[in-house]
N, C-alpha and C positions, 0 to 999 in steps of 0.2 A: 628807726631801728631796722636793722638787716634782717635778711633772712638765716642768715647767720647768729647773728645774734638772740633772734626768737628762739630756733631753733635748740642751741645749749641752754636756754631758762626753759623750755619747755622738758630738755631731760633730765633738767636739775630736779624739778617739780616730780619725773616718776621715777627717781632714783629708790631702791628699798636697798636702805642701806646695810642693815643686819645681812640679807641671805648672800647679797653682794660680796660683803667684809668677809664670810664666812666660807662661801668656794673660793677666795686666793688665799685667807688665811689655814686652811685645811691642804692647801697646794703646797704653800711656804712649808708650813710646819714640815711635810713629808720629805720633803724638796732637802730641808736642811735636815731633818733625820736618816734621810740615805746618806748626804754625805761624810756622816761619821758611823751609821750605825753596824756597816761591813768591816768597819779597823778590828773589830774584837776578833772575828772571823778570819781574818790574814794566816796565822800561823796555819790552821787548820786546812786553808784552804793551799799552804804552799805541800801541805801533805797528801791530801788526795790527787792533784793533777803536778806531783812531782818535779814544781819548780822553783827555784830561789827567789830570797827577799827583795832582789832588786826586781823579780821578774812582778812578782803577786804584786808591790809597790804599784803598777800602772794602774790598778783598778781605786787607788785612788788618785794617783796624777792625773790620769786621764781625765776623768770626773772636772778635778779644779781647770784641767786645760781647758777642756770644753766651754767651760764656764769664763774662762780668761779671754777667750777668743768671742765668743757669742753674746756677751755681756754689752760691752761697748759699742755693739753694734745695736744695739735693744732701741735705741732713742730714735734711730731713724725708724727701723719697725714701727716700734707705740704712733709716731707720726703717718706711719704711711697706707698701715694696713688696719681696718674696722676693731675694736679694742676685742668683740666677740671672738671674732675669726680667729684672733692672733692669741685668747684664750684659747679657745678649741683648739688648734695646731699644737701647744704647749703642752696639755694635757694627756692628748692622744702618743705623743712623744713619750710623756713620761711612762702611762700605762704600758705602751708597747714594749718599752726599755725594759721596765719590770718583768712583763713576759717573758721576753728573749731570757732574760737574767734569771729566775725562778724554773724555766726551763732545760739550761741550761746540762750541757757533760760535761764541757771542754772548756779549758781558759779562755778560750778564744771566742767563743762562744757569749762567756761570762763578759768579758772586756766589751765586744759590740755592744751586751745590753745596757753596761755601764755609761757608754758614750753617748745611745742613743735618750738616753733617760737624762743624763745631763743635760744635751740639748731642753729637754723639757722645762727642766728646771731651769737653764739660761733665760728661758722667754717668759718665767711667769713670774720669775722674782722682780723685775723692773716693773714688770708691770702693777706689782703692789703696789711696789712706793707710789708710780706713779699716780695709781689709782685713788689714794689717800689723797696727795696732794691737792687733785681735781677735785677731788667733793666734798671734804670736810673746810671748812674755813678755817684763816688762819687762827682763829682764837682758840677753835680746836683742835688744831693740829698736833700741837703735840702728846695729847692724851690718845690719841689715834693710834700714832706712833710708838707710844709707847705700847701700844694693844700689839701692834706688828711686833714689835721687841720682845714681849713676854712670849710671844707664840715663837719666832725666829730663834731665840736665845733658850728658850726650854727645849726645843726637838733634839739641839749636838748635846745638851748636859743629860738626856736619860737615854738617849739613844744608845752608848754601848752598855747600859743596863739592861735594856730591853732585850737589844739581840744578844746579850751573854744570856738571856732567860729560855729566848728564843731557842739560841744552840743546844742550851742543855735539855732541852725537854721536846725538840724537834728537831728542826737541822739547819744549815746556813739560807737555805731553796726562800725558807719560811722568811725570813727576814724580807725576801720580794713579794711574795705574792700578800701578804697582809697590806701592806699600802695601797693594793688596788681596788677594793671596797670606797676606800675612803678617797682617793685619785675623783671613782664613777659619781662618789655625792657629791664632790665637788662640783665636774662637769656640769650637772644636772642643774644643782643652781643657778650655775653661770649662762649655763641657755637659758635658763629662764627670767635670770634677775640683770644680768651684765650689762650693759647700756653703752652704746658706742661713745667713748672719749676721744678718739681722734678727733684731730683738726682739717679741713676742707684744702690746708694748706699741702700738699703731698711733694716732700722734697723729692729731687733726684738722686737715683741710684749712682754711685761714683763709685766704681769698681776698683780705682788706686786707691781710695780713700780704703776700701773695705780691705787691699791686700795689707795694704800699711799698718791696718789696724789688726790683723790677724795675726801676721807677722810680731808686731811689735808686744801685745801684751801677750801672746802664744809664747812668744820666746823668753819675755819676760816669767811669765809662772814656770814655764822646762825646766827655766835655768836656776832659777829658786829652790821649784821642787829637787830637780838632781844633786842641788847642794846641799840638801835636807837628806836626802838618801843616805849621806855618807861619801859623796862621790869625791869631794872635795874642789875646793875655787880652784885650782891651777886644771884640775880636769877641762879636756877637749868639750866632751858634753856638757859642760856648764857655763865654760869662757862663751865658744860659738853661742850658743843660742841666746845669753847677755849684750852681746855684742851686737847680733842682728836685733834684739828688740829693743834694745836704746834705740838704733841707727833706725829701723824702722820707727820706731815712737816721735820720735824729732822729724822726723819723712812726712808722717801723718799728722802733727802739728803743723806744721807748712803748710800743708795741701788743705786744710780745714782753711785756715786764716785765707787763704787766697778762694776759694768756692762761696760762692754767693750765697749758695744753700749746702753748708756741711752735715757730712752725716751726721758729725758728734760736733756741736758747739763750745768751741774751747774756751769761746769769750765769758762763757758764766766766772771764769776763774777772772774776769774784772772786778766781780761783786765782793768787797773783802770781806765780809763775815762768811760766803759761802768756801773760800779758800782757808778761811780760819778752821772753819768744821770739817773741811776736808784734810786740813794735816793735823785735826788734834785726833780725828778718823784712823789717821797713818800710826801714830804716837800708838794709839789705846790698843791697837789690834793688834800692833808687834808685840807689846804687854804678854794681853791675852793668849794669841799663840806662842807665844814663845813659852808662855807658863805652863800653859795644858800639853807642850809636850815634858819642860823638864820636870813637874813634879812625878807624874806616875812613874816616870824613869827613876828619880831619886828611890819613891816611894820601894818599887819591886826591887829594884837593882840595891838599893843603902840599909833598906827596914825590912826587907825579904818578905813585901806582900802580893797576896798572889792578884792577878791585873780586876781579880771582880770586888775586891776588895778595896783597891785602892779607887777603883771606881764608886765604891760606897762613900769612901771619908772623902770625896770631892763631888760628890754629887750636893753638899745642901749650897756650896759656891753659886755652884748651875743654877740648882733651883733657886736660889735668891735673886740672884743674876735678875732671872727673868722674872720673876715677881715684882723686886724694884722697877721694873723696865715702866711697869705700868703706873706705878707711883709716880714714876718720875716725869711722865706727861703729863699731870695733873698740877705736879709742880712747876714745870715748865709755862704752860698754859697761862698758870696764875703770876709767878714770879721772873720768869724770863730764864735763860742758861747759865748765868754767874753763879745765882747759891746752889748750883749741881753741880756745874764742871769744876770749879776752883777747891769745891770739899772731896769733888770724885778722885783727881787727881792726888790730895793731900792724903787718902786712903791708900790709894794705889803705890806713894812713892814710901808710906811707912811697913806697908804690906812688903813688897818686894826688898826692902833694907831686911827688916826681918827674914828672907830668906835668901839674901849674902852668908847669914851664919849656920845654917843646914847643917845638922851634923848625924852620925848614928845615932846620938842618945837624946834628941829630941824627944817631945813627948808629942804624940801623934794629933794632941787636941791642940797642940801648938798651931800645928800645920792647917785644919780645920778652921781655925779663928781665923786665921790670917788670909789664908784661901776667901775664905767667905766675904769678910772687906776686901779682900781685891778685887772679887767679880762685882761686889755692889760698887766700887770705887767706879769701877768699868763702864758699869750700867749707868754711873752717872755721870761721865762725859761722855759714852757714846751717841747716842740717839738722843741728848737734847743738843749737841752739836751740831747733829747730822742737820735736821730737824731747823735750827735756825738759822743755818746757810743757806738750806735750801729754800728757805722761808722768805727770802730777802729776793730768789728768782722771778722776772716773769712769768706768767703762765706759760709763754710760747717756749721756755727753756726749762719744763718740769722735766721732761723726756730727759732733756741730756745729763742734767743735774742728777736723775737719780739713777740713768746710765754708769755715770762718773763716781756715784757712792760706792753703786753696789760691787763696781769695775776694780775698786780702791779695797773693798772689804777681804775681794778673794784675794788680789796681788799680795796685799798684805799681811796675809794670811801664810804664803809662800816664803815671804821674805824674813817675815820675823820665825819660823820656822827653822831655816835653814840657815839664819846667825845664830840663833840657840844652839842648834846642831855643831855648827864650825865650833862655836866657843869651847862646847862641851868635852868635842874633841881633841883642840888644841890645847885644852888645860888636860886631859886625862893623860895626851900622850906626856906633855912637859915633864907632869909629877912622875911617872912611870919613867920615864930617863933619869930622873935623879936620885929613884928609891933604889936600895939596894935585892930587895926584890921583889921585881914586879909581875911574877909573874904567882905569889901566893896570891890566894882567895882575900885576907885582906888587906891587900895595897891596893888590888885592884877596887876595893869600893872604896879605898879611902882616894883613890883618884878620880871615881864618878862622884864621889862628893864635893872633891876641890873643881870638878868641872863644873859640877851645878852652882855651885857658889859663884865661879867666876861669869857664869851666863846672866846668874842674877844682877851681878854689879853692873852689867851690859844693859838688863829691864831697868835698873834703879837710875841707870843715867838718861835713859830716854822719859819715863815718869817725872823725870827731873825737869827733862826739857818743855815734856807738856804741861808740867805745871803752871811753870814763866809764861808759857805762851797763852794758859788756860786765864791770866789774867788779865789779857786785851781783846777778850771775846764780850763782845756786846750785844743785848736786845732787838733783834731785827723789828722796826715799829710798825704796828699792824699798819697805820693810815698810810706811811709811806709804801708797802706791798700791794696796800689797796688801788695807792694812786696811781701804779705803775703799769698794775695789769688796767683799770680803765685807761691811762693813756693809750697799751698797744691796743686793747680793742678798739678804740676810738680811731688809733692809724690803720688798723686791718678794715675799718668800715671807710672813711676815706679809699681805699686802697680799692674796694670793692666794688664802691659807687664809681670811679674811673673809669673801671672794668668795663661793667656795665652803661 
């Protein structure tokens, strides 16, 4: 046996897994609750520093860019640098960001701290996953995961709860400085419990591979996010920066495939249940986002509720959401991805038909019902997908595997976004061309009605597609996972004994 290989049974043995789970899951959770919890805060904040929607909009592009750009590089990090250190780094990130942002006068001011906090959150959310992967075994893994899911997936459904609570009985500052309490207990954990998961293996830095990759998914979320803006697809700001992130994306597949040692190993996408999980990944999250923008928009703009409101009658979505999440590792664990993904989707594509038909006179517990099996539908093809694709990886490809998840959650977060948006608008303006006027009070909402309806027959057709495909998703088998990773350690000991 190696000294390598003593070595990871010896930190398997002082792993404490509780305070471990509990400083990244306290990271996660804050991590994903800033990134919604300042949308409530937008208008207000375009009134105090006096600038428009498209301008106050960067504080949250920027956020997801940060996170599009620094993501996919996460796997060579987790590889290269001590798992502690590269906690630490992450953390110190986030708190600082907070600061800056809590402290804050100036937009400008407000925007650094947004970015530098993001960076935070880029370097510790891969490192959950990857974190679970390594030290839970596969037979638990997906109850694990589902613990990440309930945590991940409850902080965006109360988050603009909270900071609506936050604003009215303090002020926007507050919504930053309270996560930094909980950021320091994290830390404290983590120096104390967090055990180096890196590999002995330390690839090289390839600095085309990192512009390709910066490039390519940066311009990817821009050009997403700017068409979610409103900017519209024929826009210069949305073509260019589409254009360059394809052409760099395909740049940096290249250049992976030919490096000995890639930063981001493209080859995981040989393993077909992990490309299965990765596009039914794609499918559920354009759902998802595309839904959490058009309902509260129907909701204010159709039923005339005010935005904390409608945040109520979609809050118990949320919270199931995430409540399932944890359910559904349990079942995962026991029964495999089919009896969750094939019912999740069947949820999700009868949820979404039902809201093809959106009207003014719906009744609001309509929308409640249906909401609520959409998120559970969600919850249960997301993360037992994710989950037994990545299941099927060697250990030496946990890194890029959950690079490439979490790389895939934000993109497409962006993307389904910003076809909701196009839809909404392409139908609103249609029907307003053809009414004879459009310019009363109701034409104009019966045109954001005909636009929500038509966005949804857009979610009902991709639900559609995940369903088809949610039925050639198979069992990743523990023994053959088992057998895989002894085989690489068996050639990494080989490999070492050479050396030596």
């Amino acid at each position: 046996m190696t000294a390598h290989m003593q070595s990871s049974q010896a930190n398997r043995k002082q792993i404490k897994v509780i305070p471990l789970m509990m400083s990244l899951l306290i990271c996660g959770f804050m991590g994903m609750f800033s990134e919604t919890a300042l949308n409530i805060a937008l208008r207000g904040l375009m009134i105090e520093f006096q600038i428009s929607a498209s301008t106050v909009q960067w504080l949250t592009t920027s956020y997801l860019l940060v996170l599009g750009i620094l993501i996919p590089i996460s796997g060579l990090l987790i590889k290269r640098f001590p798992t502690r250190n590269l906690f630490i780094t992450g953390v110190c990130f986030s708190v600082i960001g907070l600061f800056i942002a809590a402290t804050s006068s100036s937009f400008v001011i407000l925007l650094i701290g947004r970015i530098v906090q993001a960076t935070g959150t880029g370097l510790i959310t891969p490192l959950l996953f990857n974190t679970v992967l390594v030290i839970f075994p596969i037979q638990k893994r997906g109850t694990a995961m589902g613990i990440v899911g309930l945590v991940l997936m409850f902080a965006p459904a109360i988050g603009p709860m909270i900071s609506g609570f936050i604003i009215q009985q303090l002020d926007w500052h507050w919504i930053f400085w309270i996560p930094i309490p909980f950021y320091l207990l994290a830390l404290a954990l983590g120096i104390v419990y967090l055990i180096d998961l890196s590999t002995d293996r330390k690839p090289n830095i390839d600095m085309l591979s990192i512009i390709f990759s910066t490039m390519g998914f940066g311009g990817l979320v821009f050009g997403f996010s700017r068409a979610g803006e409103n900017e519209g697809w024929t826009s210069l700001t949305v073509l260019i920066p589409l254009v360059v992130g394809v052409t760099s994306l395909i740049l940096f597949v290249i250049r992976q495939l030919s490096l000995k040692e890639p930063i981001l190993n493209v080859r995981v996408f040989t393993y077909p249940m992990f490309r299965m999980g990765i596009g039914l990944t794609v499918l559920s999250n354009m759902i998802i986002f595309s839904s959490t923008l058009l309902l509260p928009m129907f909701m204010q703009g159709a039923l005339g509720f005010t935005s904390a409101e409608a945040g109520l009658y979609l809050l118990a979505g949320g919270v199931c959401n995430g409540i399932m999440a944890l359910l559904n590792g349990r079942i995962f664990d026991k029964y495999g991805p089919r009896r969750l993904v094939i019912p999740g989707f069947v949820l999700a594509t009868i949820s979404v038909i039902v809201f093809t038909n959106l009207s003014t006179t719906i009744n609001p517990v309509i929308i409640i019902i249906f909401h609520t099996l959409l998120m559970v539908g969600m919850s249960m093809t997301t993360t037992p997908s994710q989950t037994n694709g990545l299941n099927q990886l060697p250990r030496s490809m946990y890194p890029d595997g959950s690079a490439i998840v979490n790389t895939t959650i934000q993109t497409c977060g962006a993307i389904g976004t910003a076809i909701g948006v196009s839809i909404l608008n392409a139908s609103q303006r249609t029907y307003l061309d053809q009414a004879n006027h459009s310019s009363s009070p109701e034409v104009q909402i019966e045109a954001l009605v005909s636009g929500v309806q038509h966005a949804y027959i857009f979610a009902s057709i991709v639900a559609v597609i995940g369903l088809i495909c949610s039925l050639f998703i198979k069992r990743v088998i523990v023994g053959d996972a088992e057998k895989r990773d002894k085989q690489e350690k068996g050639n990494y000991s080989l490999e070492s004994d050479r050396v030596s």
